[in-house]
C-alpha distance (Angstrom), angle and dihedral (degrees) to the residues before:
residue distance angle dihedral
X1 . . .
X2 4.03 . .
X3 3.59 122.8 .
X4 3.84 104.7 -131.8
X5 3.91 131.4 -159.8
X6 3.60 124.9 -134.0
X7 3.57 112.3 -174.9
X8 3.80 135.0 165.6
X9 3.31 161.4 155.6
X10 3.65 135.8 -138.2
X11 3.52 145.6 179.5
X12 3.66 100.4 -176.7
X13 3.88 101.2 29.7
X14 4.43 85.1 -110.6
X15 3.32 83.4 116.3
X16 3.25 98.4 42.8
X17 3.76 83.4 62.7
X18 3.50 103.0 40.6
X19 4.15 86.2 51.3
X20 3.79 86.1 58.8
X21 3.66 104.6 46.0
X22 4.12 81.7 44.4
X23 4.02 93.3 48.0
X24 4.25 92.7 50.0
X25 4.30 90.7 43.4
X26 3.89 79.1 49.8
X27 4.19 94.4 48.8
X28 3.88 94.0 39.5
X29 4.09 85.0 61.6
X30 4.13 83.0 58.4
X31 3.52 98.1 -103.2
X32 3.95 123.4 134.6
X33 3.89 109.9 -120.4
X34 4.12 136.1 -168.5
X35 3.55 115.6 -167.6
X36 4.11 110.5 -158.7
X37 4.03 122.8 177.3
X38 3.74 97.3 -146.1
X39 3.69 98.2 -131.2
X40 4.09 86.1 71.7
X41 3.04 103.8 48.4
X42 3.58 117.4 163.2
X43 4.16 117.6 -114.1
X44 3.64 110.2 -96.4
X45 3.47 91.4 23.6
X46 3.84 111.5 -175.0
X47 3.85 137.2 174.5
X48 3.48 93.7 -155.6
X49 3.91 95.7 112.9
X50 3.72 98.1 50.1
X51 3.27 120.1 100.4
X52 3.82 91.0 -169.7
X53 3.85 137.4 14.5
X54 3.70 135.7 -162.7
X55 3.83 119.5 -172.5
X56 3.58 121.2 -164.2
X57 3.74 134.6 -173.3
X58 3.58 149.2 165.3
X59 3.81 127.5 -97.1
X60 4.45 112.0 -131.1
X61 3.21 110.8 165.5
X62 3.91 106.5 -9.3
X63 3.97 84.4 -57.2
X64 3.74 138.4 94.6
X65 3.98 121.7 -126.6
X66 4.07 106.5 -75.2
X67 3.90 93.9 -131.2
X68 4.06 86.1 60.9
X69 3.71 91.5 43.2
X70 3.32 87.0 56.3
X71 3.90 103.7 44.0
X72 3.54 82.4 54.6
X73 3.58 99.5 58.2
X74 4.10 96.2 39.5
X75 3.71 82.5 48.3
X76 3.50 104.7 54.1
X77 3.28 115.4 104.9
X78 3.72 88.9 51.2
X79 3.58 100.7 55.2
X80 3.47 94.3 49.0
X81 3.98 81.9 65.0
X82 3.83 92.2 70.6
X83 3.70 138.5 22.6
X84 4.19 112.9 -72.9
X85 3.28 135.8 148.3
X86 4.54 134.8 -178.7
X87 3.64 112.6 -113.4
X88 4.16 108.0 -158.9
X89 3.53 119.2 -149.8
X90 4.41 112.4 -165.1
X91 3.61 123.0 175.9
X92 3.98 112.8 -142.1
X93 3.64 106.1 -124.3
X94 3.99 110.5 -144.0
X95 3.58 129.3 -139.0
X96 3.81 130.4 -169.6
X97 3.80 117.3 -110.7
């Protein structure tokens, strides 16, 4: 079975949550998942034994979380190797009418 990817960021720890409930959905269909917040990264960090990655992070201020933005980009080449994909997680603010 494929090795799958789970990383994120968060600011809030939602998507922290919502990578969680995602990763065990993802295991119950017998695949084998690692679930990595981007900011802790291990050393030598390498995608090289995924077979598939999805990133998620959280939407402030019409932009992602620079440390993913950046793991993206210095990653590129690699992900494009397997099958990924960004998952975006955006609060709805509310306002009083």
């Amino acid at each position: 079975m494929s090795n799958v990817l789970i990383l994120y960021a968060t600011t809030e720890g939602q998507t922290a949550k919502i990578s969680n409930h995602l990763a065990d959905t993802i295991r119950a269909k017998g695949f084998t998942v690692e679930l990595v917040d981007v900011k802790n990264l291990p050393f030598n960090f390498s995608l090289e034994k995924y077979q598939a990655a999805i990133l998620g992070g959280s939407i402030h201020n019409a932009k992602h979380q620079a440390y993913l933005v950046s793991f993206i980009k210095s990653n590129l080449a690699a992900l494009r190797k397997r099958q990924w994909g960004v998952r975006n997680i955006r609060t709805k603010m509310g306002h009083n009418n």
